[in-house]
C-alpha beads as a LAMMPS data file, in Angstrom:
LAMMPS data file: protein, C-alpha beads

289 atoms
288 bonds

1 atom types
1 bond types

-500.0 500.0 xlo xhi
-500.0 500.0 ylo yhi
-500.0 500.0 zlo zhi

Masses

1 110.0

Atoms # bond

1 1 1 -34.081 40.673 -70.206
2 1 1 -35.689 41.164 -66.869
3 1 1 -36.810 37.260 -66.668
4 1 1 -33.199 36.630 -67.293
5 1 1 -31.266 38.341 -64.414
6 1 1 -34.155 37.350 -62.041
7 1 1 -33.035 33.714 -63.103
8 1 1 -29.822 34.824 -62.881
9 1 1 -29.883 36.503 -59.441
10 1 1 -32.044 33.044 -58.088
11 1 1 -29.501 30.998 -59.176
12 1 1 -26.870 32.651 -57.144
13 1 1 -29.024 32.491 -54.181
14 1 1 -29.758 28.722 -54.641
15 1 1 -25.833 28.451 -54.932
16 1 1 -25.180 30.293 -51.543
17 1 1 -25.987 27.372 -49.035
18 1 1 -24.215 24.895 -51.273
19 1 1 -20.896 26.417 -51.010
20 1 1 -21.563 27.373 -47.513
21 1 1 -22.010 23.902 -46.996
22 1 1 -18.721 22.178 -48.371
23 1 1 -16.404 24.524 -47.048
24 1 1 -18.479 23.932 -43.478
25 1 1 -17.663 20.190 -44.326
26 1 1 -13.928 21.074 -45.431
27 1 1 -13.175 23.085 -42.431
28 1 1 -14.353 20.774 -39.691
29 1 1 -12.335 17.365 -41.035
30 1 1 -8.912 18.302 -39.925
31 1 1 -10.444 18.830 -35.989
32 1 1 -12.240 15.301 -35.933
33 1 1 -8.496 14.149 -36.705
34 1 1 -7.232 15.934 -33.797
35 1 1 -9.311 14.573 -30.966
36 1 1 -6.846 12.927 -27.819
37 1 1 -7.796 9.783 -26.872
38 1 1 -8.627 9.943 -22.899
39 1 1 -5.916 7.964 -20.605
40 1 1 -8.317 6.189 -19.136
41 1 1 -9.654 4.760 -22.558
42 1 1 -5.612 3.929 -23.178
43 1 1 -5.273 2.294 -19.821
44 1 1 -8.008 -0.102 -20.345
45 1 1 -5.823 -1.599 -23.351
46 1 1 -3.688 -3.085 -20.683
47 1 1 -6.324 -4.869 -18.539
48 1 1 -5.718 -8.444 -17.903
49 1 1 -8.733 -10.304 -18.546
50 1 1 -8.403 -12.846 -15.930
51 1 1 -7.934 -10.313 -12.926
52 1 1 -8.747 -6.890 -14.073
53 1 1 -5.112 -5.677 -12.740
54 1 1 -2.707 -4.074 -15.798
55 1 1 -0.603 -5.648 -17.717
56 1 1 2.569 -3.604 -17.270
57 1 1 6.185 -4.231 -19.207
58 1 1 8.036 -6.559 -19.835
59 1 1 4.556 -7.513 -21.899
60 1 1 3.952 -10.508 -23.356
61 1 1 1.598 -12.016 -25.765
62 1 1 -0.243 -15.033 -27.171
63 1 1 0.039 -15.629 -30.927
64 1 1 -2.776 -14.441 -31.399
65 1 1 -1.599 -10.884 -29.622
66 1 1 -3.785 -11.463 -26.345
67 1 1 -2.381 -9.625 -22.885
68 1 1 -2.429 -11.565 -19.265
69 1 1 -0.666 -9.943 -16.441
70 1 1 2.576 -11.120 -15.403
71 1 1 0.716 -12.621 -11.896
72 1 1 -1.678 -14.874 -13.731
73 1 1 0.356 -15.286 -16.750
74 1 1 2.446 -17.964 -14.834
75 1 1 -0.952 -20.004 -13.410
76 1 1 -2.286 -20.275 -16.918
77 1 1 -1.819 -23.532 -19.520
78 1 1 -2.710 -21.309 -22.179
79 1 1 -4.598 -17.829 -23.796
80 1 1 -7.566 -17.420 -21.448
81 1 1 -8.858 -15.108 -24.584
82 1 1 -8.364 -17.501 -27.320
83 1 1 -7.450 -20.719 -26.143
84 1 1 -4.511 -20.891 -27.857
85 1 1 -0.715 -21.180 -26.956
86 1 1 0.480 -18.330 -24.415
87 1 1 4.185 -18.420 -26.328
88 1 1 6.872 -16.145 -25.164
89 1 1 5.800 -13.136 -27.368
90 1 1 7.243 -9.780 -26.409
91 1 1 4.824 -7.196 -27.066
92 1 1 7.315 -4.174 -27.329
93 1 1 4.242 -1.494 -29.472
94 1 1 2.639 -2.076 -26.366
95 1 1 5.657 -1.522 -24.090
96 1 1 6.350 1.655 -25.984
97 1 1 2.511 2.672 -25.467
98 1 1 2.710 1.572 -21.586
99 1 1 5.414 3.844 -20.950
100 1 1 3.334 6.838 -22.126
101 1 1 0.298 5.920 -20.186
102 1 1 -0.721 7.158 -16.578
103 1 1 -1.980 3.782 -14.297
104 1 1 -4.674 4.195 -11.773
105 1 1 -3.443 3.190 -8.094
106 1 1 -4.751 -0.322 -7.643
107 1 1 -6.413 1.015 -4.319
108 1 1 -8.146 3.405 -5.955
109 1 1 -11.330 1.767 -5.308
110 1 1 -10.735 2.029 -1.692
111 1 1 -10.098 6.214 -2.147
112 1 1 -5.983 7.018 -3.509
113 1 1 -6.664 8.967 -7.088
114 1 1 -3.319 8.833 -7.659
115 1 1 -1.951 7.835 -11.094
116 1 1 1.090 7.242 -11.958
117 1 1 3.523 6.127 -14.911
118 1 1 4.262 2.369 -14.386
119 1 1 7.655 2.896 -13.353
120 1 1 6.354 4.487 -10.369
121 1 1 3.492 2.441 -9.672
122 1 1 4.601 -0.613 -7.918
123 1 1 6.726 1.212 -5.391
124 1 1 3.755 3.646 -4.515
125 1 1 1.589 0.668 -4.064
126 1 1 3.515 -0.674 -1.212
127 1 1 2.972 2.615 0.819
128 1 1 -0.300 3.627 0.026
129 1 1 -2.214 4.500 2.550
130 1 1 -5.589 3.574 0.856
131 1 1 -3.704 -0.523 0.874
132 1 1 -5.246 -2.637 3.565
133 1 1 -3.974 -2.957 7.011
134 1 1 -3.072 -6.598 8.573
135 1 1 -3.503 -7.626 11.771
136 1 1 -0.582 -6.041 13.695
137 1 1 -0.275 -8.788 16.062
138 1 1 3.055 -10.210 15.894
139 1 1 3.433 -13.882 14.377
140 1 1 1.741 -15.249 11.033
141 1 1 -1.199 -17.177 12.833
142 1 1 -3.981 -14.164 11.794
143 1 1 -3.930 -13.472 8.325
144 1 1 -6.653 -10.730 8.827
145 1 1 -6.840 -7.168 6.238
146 1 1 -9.336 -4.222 6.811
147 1 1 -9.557 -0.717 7.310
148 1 1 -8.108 1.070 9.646
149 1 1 -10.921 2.229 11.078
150 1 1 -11.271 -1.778 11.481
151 1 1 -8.258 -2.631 13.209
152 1 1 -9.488 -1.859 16.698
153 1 1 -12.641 -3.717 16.253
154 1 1 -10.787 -6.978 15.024
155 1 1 -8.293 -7.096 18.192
156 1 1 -11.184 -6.963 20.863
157 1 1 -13.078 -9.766 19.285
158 1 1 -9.955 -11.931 17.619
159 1 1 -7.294 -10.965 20.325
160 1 1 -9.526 -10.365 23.345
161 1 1 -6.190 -11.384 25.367
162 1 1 -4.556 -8.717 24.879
163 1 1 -4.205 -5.831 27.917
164 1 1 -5.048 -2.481 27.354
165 1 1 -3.957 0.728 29.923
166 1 1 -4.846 3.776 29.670
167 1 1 -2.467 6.503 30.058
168 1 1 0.558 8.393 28.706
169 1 1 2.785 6.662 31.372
170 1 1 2.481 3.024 31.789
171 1 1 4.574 0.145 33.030
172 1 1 4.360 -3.105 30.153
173 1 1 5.124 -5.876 32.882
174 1 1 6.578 -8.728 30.465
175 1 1 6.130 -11.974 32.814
176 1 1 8.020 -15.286 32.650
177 1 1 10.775 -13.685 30.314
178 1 1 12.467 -16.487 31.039
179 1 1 10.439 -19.014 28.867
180 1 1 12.274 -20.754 26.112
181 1 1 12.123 -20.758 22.379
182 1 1 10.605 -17.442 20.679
183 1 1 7.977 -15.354 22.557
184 1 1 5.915 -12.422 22.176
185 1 1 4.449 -10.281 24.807
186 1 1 1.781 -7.538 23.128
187 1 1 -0.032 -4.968 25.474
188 1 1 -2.054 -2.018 24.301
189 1 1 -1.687 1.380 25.304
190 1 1 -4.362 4.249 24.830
191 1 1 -3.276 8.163 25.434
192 1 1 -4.122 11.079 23.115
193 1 1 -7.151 9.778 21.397
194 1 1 -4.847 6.892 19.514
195 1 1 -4.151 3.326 20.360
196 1 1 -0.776 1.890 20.446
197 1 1 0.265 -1.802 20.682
198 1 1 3.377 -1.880 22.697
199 1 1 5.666 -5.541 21.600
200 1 1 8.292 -7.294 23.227
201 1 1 9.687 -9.993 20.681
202 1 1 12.406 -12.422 21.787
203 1 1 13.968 -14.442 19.268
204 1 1 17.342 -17.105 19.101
205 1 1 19.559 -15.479 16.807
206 1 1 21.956 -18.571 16.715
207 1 1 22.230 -21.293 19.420
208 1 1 22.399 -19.891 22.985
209 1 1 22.256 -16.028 22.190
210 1 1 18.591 -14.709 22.240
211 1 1 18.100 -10.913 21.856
212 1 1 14.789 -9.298 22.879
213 1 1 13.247 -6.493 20.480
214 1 1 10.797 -4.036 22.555
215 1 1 8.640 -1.366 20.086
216 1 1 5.560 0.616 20.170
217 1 1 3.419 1.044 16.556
218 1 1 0.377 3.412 16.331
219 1 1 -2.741 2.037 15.114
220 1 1 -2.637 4.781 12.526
221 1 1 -0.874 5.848 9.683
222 1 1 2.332 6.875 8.709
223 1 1 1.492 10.599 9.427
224 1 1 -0.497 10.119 12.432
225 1 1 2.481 8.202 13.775
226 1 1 4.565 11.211 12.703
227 1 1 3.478 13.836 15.442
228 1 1 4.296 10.932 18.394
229 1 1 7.399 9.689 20.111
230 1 1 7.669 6.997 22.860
231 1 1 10.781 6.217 25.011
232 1 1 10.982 2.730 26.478
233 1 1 12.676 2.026 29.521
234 1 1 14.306 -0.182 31.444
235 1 1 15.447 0.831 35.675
236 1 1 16.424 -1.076 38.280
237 1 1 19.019 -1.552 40.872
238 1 1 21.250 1.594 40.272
239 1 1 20.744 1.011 36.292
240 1 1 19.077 2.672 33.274
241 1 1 18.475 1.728 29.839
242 1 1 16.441 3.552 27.457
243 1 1 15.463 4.117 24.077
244 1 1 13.251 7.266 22.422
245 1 1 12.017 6.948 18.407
246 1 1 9.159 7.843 16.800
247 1 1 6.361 4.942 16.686
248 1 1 5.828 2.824 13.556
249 1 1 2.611 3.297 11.678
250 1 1 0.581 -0.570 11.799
251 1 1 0.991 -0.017 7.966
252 1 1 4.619 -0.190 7.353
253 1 1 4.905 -3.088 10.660
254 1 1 7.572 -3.420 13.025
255 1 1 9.724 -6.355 10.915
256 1 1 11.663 -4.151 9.000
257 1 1 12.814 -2.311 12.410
258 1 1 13.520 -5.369 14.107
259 1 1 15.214 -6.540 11.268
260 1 1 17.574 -3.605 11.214
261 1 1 17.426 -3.121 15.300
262 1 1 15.966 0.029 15.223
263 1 1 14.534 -0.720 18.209
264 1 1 15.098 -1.590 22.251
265 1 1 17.377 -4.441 22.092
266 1 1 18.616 -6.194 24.411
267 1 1 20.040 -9.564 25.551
268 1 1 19.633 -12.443 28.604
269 1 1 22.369 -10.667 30.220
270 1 1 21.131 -7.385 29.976
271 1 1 17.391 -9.007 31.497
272 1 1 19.552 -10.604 34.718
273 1 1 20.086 -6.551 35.332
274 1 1 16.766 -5.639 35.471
275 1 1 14.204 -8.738 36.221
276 1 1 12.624 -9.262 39.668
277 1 1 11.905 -12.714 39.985
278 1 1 10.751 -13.913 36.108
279 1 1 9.465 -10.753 35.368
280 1 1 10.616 -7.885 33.354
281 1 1 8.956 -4.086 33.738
282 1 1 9.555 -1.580 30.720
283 1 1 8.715 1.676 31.791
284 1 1 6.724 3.217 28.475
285 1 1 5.994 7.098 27.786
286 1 1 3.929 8.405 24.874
287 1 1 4.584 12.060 24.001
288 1 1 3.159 14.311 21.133
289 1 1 5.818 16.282 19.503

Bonds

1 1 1 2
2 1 2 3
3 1 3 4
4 1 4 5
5 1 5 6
6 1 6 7
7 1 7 8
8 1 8 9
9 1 9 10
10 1 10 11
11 1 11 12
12 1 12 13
13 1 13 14
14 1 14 15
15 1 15 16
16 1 16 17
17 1 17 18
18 1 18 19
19 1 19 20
20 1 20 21
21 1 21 22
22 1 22 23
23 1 23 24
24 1 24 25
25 1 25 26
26 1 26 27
27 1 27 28
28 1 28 29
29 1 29 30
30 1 30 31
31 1 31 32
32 1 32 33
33 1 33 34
34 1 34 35
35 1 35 36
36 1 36 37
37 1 37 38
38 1 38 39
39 1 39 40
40 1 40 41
41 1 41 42
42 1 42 43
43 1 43 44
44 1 44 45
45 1 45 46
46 1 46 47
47 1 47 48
48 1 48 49
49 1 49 50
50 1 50 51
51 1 51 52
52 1 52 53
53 1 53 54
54 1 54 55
55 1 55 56
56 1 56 57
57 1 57 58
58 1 58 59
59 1 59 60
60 1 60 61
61 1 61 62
62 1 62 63
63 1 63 64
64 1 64 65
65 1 65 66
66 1 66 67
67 1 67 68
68 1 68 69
69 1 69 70
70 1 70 71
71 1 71 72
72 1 72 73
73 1 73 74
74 1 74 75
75 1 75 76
76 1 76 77
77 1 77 78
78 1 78 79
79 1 79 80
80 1 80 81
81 1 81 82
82 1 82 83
83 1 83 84
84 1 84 85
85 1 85 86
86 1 86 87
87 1 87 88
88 1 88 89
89 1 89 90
90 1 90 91
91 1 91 92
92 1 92 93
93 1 93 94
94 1 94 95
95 1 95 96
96 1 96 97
97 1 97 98
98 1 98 99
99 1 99 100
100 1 100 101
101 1 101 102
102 1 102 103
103 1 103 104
104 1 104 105
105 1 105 106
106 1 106 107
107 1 107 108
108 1 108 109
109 1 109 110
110 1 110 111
111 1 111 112
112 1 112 113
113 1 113 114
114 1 114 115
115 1 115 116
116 1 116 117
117 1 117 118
118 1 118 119
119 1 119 120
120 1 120 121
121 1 121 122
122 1 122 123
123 1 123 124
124 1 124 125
125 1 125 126
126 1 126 127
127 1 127 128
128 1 128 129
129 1 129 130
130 1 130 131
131 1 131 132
132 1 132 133
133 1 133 134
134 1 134 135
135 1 135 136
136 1 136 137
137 1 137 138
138 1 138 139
139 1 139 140
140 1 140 141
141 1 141 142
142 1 142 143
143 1 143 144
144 1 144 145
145 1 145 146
146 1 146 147
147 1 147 148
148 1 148 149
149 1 149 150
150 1 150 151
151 1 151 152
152 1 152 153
153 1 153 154
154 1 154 155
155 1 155 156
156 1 156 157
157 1 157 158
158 1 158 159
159 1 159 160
160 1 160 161
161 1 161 162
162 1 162 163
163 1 163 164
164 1 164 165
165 1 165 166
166 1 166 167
167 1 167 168
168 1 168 169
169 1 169 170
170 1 170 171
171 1 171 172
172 1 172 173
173 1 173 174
174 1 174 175
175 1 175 176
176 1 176 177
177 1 177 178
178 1 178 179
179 1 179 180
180 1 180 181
181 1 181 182
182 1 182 183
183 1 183 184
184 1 184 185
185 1 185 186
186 1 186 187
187 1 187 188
188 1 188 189
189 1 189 190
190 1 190 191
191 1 191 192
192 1 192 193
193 1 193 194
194 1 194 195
195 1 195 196
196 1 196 197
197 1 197 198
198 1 198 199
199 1 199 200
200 1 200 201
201 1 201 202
202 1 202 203
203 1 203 204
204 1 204 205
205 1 205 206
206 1 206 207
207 1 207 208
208 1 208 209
209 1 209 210
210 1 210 211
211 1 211 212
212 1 212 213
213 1 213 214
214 1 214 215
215 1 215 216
216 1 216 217
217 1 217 218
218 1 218 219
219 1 219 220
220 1 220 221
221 1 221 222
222 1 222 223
223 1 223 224
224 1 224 225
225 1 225 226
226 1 226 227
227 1 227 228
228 1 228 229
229 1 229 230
230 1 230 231
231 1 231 232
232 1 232 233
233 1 233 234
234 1 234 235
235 1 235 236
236 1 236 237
237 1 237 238
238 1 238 239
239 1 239 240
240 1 240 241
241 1 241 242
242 1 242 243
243 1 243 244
244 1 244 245
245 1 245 246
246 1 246 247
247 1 247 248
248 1 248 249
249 1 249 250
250 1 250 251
251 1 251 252
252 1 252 253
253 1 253 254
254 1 254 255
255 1 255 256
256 1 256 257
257 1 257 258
258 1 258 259
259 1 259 260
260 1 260 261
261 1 261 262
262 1 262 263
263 1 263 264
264 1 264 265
265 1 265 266
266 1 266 267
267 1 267 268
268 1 268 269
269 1 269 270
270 1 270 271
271 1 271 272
272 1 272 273
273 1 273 274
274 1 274 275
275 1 275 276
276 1 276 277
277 1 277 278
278 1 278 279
279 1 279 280
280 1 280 281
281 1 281 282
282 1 282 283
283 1 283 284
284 1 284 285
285 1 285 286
286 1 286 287
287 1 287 288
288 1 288 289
């Protein structure tokens, strides 16, 4: 009887880590089931495999359900996975997925950790401040992008024509603003730690009428350009003209302003009130505010 319950008791000891075991197993399943996926692992669904840029809605696929971006899709002659026809596949699972997913700012290489939903990701892209500066020289001729802390650097060795004063208060002396055809006069003015380019742009808006377009952009960024105002003026013989704004930021350009006049402008008529002999003086003041 004794040899019996000491089998007896063994057995239920040898049992213990058995059932410990399977209900160990049987608890833990329904958590591996539960794990998120990272965004980051979901965003890398939509890379295009020809420039590493997402493939964002309207998506489209091969036959063989391959992605390309929208930008490349239209350079291609077929899948550059497969080889095989691109087709005009819409992809709408994907779409559905896309709309769910956060994007990484395409400049976030260069530092912006935004991320954004790809409704909103475009339209931040275009004001980033992480997206490469151009040259702000006026005219297409230098196709130039850097850093900001660049810009500087590429104007004294690509533009070493240009004219730089120091000072708050400065005269821009525009000469022969009589020349025909369009013209651009650039000078560079440095107060306050900051650079600005200061731009007198005439063009021919139709046959016979040409305006003039005088502004003054930081070589900074949109909130540097924030805390600074400038007032342009013309004077001369019993006459004033003036304008005050706040300077645009080298990122956002000055064709958008001129564009929309939100600027100096003027015309010939107004410049037969104020030149002296050819030449045209713009009285320019740089304030913090």
């Amino acid at each position: 009887m004794t040899s019996q319950g000491a089998k007896g008791n063994m057995s239920k000891r040898r049992s213990n880590p058995v059932v410990t075991s399977v209900g160990a197993s049987t608890s833990t399943a329904p958590m591996a089931v539960g794990v998120p996926v990272a965004a980051s692992d979901l965003a890398s669904l939509f890379e295009c495999p020809v420039c590493f840029d997402y493939v964002l809605p309207p998506i489209l696929q091969c036959q063989s359900g391959h992605l390309v971006c929208s930008n490349c899709r239209p350079k291609l002659s077929c899948c550059p996975t497969c080889r095989g026809p691109l087709g005009n596949i819409r992809n709408l699972a994907m779409e559905k997925v896309a709309s769910t997913v956060s994007f990484l700012c395409k400049y976030s290489t260069s530092g912006c950790n935004m991320s954004l939903l790809h409704t909103e990701k475009a339209e931040h892209e275009e004001v980033c401040e992480y997206r490469p500066y151009c040259c702000p020289c006026p005219g297409a001729s230098c196709k130039w992008q850097g850093s900001l802390d660049q810009v500087m650097p590429h104007l004294l060795i690509s533009h070493k024509s240009i004219t730089t004063l120091q000072g708050e208060d400065i005269v821009f002396l525009v000469t022969d603003i009589n020349l025909p055809g369009a013209v651009d006069w650039v000078m560079m003015q440095s107060c306050f730690g900051h650079n600005f380019m200061l731009v007198l742009e005439k063009q021919e808006k139709y046959s016979g009428h040409q305006q003039f377009f005088a502004i003054v952009q930081l070589i900074g960024s949109r909130k540097q350009a924030e805390v600074f105002a400038y007032r342009l003026e013309l004077n001369g013989h019993r006459r004033r003209l003036t304008w005050e704004a706040t300077p645009r930021s080298i990122h956002e350009g000055i064709a958008s302003a001129i564009l929309s006049s939100d600027c100096l402008v003027f015309d010939t008529s107004i410049v037969q009130l104020f030149e002296d002999n050819g030449n045209l003086g713009i009285n320019v003041t740089i304030s913090m505010v």
